[in-house]
C-alpha positions as CSV (number, residue, x, y, z in Angstrom):
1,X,-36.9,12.4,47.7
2,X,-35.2,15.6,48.4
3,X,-35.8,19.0,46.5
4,X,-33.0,19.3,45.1
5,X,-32.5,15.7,43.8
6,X,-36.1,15.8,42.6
7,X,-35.1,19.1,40.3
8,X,-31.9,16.8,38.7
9,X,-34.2,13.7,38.5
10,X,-36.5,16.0,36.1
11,X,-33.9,17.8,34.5
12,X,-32.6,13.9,32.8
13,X,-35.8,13.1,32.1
14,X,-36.3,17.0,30.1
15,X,-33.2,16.5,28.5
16,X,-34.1,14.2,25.9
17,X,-37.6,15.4,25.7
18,X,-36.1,19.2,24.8
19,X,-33.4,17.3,22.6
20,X,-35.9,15.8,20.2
21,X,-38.5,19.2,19.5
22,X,-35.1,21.5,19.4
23,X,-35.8,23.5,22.8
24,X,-34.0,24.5,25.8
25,X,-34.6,24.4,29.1
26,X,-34.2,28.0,31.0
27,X,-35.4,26.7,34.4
28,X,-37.0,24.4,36.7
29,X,-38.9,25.0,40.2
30,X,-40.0,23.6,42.4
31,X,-41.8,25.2,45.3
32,X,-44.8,24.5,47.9
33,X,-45.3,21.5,50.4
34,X,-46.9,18.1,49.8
35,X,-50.2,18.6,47.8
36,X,-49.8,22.4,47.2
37,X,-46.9,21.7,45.0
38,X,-45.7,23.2,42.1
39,X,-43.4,21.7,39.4
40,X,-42.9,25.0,37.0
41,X,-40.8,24.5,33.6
42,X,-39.6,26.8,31.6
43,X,-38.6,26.4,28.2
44,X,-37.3,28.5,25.2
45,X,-37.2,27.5,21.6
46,X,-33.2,27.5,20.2
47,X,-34.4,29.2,17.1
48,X,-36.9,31.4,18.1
49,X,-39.5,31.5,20.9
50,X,-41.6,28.5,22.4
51,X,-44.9,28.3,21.2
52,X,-47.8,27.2,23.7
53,X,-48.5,23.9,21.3
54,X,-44.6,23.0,22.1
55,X,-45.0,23.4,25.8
56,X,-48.3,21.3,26.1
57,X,-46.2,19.0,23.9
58,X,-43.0,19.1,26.5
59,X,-46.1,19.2,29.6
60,X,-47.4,15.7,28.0
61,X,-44.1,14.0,27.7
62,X,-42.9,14.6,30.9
63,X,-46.0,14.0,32.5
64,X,-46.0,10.8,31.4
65,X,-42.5,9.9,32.5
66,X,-43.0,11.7,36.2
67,X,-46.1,9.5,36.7
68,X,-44.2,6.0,35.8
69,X,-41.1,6.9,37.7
70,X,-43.1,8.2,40.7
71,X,-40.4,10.4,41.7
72,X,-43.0,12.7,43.1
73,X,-44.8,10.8,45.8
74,X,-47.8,13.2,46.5
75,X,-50.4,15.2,44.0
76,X,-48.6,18.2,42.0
77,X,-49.3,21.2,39.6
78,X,-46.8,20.6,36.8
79,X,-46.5,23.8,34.8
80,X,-44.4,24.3,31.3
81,X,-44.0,27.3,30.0
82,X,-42.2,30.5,28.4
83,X,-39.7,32.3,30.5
84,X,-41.3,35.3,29.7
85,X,-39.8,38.8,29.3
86,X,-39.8,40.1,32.8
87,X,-37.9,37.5,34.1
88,X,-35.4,38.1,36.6
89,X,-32.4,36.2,35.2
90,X,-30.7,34.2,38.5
91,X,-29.1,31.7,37.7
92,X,-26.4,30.5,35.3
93,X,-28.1,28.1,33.2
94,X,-30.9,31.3,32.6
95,X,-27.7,33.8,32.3
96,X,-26.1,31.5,29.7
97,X,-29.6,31.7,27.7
98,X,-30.0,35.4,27.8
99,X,-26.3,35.4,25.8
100,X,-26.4,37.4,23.3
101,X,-29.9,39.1,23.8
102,X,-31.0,42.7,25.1
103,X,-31.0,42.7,28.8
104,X,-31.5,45.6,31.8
105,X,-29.4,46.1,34.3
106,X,-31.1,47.4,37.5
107,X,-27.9,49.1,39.2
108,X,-27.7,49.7,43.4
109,X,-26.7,53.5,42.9
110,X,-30.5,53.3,41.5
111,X,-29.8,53.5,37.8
112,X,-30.4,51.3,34.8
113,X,-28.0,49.9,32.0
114,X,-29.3,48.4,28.9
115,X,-27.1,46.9,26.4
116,X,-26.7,43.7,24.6
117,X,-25.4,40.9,27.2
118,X,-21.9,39.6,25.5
119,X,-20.6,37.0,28.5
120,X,-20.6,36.7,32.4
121,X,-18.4,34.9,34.7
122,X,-18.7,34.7,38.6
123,X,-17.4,38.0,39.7
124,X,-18.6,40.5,36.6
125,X,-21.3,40.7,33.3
126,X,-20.1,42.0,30.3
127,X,-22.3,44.2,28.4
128,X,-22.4,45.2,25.2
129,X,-23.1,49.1,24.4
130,X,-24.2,51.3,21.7
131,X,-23.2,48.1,19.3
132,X,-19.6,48.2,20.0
133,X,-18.0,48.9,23.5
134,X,-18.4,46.0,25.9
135,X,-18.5,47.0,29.6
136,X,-17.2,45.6,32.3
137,X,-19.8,45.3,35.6
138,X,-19.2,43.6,38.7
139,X,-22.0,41.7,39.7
140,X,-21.9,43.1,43.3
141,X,-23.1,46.5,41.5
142,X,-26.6,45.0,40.4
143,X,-29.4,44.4,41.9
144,X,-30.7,42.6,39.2
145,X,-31.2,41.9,35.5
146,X,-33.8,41.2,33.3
147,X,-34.1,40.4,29.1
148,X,-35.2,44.3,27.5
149,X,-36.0,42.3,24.3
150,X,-39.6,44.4,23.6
């Protein structure tokens, strides 16, 4: 099975999984060649943060499923976890969770724009600033952005 279609075989198993404990999913990856695989996971809690006992919870479940569908026909790490703070936000399933939170915007002319991250769409990110201007940026000025939520 392909890469890809691997990634949106896991993603309908997660779904119900993440629908049951209240979670989200962030991300999935999956990287490396035949046994040096790694299946990574990342989950975030709709109400608050994910706790480590609710990803070996989701890292159980979906162990189990993987194993009896055999989607994965060689040996794999299969990691669940937190997106964590530093993340690089990429894609727009992550960009859609960051909604609403702190963010950092690492700008090409070499400075840095925090604000609260209001909305996005494919050419710009809308940023909220000092708690009531949003500004416009086009997402050809940044280089990348990451949650500033410490």
């Amino acid at each position: 099975m392909e890469r890809e279609a691997i990634i949106k075989e896991v993603e309908k198993i997660l779904e119900p999984i993440l629908k049951a404990k209240d979670l989200i999913l962030v991300d999935i990856e999956y990287k490396g060649l035949g046994s040096r695989s790694v299946l990574s996971i990342y989950i975030d809690g709709k109400s608050g943060p994910v706790t480590l006992k609710e990803c070996e919870e989701v890292s159980n479940l979906l162990s189990l499923e993987l194993d009896a569908r055999d989607i994965i026909e060689h040996s794999y790490v299969l990691e669940v976890s937190s997106p964590g703070l530093d993340r690089v936000l990429k894609t727009d399933r992550e960009l859609k969770w960051a909604l609403g939170k702190k963010v950092k915007l690492h700008l090409r002319d070499g400075s840095e724009l925090k604000g609260r991250f209001k909305d996005f769409d494919s050419e710009s990110f809308f940023i909220e600033l000092g708690g009531e201007k949003v500004e416009k940026i086009k997402r050809s000025e940044v280089i990348k952005i990451k949650l500033d939520e410490v």
